[in-house]
C-alpha positions in Angstrom: -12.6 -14.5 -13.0 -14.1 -12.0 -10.4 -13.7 -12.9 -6.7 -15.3 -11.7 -3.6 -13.5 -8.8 -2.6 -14.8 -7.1 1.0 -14.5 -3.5 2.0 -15.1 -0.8 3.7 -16.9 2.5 2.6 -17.6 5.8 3.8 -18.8 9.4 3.0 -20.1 10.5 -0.8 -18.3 12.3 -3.7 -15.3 11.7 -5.8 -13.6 8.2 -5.3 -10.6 8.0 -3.1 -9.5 4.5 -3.4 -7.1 3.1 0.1 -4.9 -0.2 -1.3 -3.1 -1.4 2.1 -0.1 -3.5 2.3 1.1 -6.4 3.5 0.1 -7.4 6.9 -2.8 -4.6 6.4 -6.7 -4.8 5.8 -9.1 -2.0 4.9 -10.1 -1.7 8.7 -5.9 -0.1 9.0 -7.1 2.8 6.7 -10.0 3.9 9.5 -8.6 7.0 10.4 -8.1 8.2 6.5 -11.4 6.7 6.1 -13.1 9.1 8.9 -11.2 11.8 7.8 -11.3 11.9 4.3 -15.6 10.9 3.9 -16.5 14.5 4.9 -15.3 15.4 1.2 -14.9 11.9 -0.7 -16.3 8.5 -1.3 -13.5 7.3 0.6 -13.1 3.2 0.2 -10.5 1.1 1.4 -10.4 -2.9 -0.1 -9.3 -6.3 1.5 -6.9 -7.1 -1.1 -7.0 -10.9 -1.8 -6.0 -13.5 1.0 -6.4 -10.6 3.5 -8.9 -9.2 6.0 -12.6 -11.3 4.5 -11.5 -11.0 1.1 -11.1 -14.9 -1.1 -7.4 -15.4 -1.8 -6.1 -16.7 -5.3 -4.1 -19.4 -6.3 -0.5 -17.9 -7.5 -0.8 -14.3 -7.0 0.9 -12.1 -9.1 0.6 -8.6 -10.2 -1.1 -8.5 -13.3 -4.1 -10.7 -10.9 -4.4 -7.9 -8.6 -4.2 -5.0 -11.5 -7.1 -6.9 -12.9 -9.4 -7.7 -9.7 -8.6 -4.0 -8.2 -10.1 -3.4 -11.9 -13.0 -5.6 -11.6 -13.5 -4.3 -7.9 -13.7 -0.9 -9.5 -16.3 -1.7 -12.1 -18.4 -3.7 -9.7 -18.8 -0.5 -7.5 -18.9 1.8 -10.4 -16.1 3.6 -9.3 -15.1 6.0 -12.2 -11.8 7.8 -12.3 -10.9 7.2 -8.6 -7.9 8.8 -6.6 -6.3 5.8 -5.7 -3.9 5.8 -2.5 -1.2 2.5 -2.2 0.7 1.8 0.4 3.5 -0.5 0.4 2.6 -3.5 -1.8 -0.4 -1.6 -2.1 1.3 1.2 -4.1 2.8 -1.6 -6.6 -0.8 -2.6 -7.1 -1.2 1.3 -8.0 1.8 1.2 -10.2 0.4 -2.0 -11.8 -3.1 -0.8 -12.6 -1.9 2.3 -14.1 0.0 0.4 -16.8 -2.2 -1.8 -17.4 -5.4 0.2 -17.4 -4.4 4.0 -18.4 -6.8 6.8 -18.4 -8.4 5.1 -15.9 -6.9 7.3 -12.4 -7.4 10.4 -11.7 -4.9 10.8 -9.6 -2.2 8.6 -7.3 -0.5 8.4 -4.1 2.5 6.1 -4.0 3.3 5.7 -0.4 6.4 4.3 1.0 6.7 1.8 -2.0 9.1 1.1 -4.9 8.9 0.6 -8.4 10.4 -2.8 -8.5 11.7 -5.0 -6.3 14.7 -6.6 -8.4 15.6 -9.9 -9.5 14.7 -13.2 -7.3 18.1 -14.1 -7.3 19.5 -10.9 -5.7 21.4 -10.7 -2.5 19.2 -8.1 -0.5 16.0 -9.7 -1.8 17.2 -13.0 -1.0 17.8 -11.7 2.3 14.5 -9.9 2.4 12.6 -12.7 2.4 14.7 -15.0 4.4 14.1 -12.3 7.6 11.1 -12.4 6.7 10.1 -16.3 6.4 12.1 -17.9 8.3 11.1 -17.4 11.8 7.6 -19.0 10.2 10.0 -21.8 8.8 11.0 -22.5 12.2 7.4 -22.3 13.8 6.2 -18.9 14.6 3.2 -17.4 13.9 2.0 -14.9 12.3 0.8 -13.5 15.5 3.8 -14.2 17.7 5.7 -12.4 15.0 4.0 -9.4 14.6 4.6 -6.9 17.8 8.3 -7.5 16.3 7.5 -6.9 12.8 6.0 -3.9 13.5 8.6 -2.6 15.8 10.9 -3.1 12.6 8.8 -0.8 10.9 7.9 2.1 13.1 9.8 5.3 13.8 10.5 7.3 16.8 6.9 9.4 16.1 4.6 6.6 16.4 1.2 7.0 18.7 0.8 4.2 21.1 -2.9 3.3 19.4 -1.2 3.4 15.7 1.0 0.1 16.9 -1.9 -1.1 18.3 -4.0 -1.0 15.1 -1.1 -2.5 13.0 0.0 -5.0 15.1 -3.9 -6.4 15.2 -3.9 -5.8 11.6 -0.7 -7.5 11.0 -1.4 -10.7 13.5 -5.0 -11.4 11.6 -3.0 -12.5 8.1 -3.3 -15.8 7.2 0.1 -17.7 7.0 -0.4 -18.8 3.7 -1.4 -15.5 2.4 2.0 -13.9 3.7 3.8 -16.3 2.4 2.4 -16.0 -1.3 2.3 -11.8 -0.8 6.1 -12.3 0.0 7.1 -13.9 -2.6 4.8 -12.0 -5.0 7.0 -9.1 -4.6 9.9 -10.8 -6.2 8.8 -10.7 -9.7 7.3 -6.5 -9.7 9.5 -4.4 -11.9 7.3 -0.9 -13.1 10.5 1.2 -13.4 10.0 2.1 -17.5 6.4 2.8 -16.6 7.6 5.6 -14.4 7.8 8.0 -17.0 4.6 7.3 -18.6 2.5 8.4 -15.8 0.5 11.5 -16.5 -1.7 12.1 -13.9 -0.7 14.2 -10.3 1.4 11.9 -8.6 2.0 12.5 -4.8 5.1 10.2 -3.2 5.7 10.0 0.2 7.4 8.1 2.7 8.3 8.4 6.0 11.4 9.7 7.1 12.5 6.5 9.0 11.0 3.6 6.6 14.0 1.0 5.7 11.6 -0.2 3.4 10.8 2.4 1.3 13.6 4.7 2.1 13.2 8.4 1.3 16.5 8.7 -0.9 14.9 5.8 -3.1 11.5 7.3 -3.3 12.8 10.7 -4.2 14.5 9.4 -7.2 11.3 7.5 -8.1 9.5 10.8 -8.0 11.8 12.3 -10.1 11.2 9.7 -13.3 7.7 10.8 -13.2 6.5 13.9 -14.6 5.4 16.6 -12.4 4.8 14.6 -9.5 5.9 16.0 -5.6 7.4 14.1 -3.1 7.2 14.6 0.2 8.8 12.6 3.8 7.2 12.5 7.2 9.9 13.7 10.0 10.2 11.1 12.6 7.7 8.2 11.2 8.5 4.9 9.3 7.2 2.4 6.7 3.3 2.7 8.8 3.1 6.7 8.8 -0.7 6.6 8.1 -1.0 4.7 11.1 2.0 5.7 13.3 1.0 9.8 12.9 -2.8 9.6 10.9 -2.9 13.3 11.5 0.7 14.1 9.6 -0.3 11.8 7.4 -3.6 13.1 6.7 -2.0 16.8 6.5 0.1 16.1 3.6 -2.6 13.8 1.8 -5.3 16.1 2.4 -2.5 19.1 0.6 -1.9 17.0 -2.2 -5.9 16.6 -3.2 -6.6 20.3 -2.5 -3.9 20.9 -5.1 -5.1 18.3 -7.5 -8.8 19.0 -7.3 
């Protein structure tokens, strides 16, 4: 079933594909979008339940692996360079397996390759932080200056927090809520060897989330690929720092290309 999935678009040439993460939209991928359109078709999607894209009834990851597939096809986007963040880089990791010979090339940023079983202690606790201030009666908006703060490092521009905290307070309750939980049930780790494509990971140097010892393992079960950390940033690098961010991206397509 193919839903209405917005976006934003800029620039002409090979596809470079921006999949945010939670508490994101394709509007938090503007400066990669400026930046990148000079030598790419550079698009950046609302995945569902966020920004003005339709949200689905039980999300799951095998549903976004097969609307970021439909997405594709719709806007004939052949062999794209896709970019995920977070979340976004699950999506990634889903798609791949799923669909193979289909990406030119990936980015996983500050993601994982599973998120472990629903009845473990830390992701138990994960989503407990995460939830239950909204279980008590916050908003989404109240929350999110503190949510960012939790995610930020030291290196973070004043407008970067500014972008993801707008970004962050637009999500719909009910959306967070279902991404959240999502997360519980993604497990991609045998796929790790099976990718065959140039693979950039990076993180930033401060992300809890994603932390670099974690993601530098994960590079290493993948053939080939480079791994890379941003000094003083956290799990938002792209926004926190666009231009270190855009540095190491724009080294890792220069080499691929």
């Amino acid at each position: 079933m193919v839903i209405d999935l917005s976006y934003l678009e800029q620039g002409h040439g090979p596809a470079l594909v921006f999949l945010h993460g939670i508490g994101g939209n394709a509007a938090s991928w503007r400066y990669q979008l400026a930046e990148f359109s000079h030598a790419y078709r550079a698009i950046a999607w609302d995945m569902p339940g966020h920004g003005d894209s339709a949200m689905v009834s039980e999300p799951s990851f095998p549903k976004y692996a097969q609307y970021l597939h439909e997405f594709l096809a719709e806007h004939k986007i052949e062999q794209p360079i896709l970019v995920g963040h977070s979340i976004g880089g699950m999506i990634v990791q889903e798609f791949m397996a799923t669909y193979p010979g289909l990406t030119r090339a990936a980015v996983l940023y500050a993601t994982s390759p599973a998120f472990g079983p629903k009845g473990g202690a830390w992701q138990q606790q994960f989503i407990r932080e995460r939830l239950g201030p909204l279980d008590e009666g916050k908003t989404i908006a109240e929350l999110a200056p503190h949510i960012v703060k939790s995610l930020i490092g030291s290196g973070a521009t004043a407008a970067g927090i500014a972008l993801a905290t707008q970004s962050m307070a637009a999500v719909p309750e009910h959306t967070y809520r279902a991404t959240m939980l999502c997360l519980l049930d993604f497990d991609r780790r045998e796929a790790l060897s099976q990718i065959n494509i140039p693979c950039l990971l990076v993180t930033g140097e401060a992300d809890t989330n994603a932390p670099p010892a974690m993601m530098e393992k994960m590079a290493a079960k993948i053939p080939g690929a480079q791994f890379r950390r941003l000094p003083g940033l956290g799990h938002l690098a792209h926004l926190e720092d666009p231009t270190a961010f855009n540095a190491v991206l724009w080294a890792f397509l220069n080499e691929s290309s």
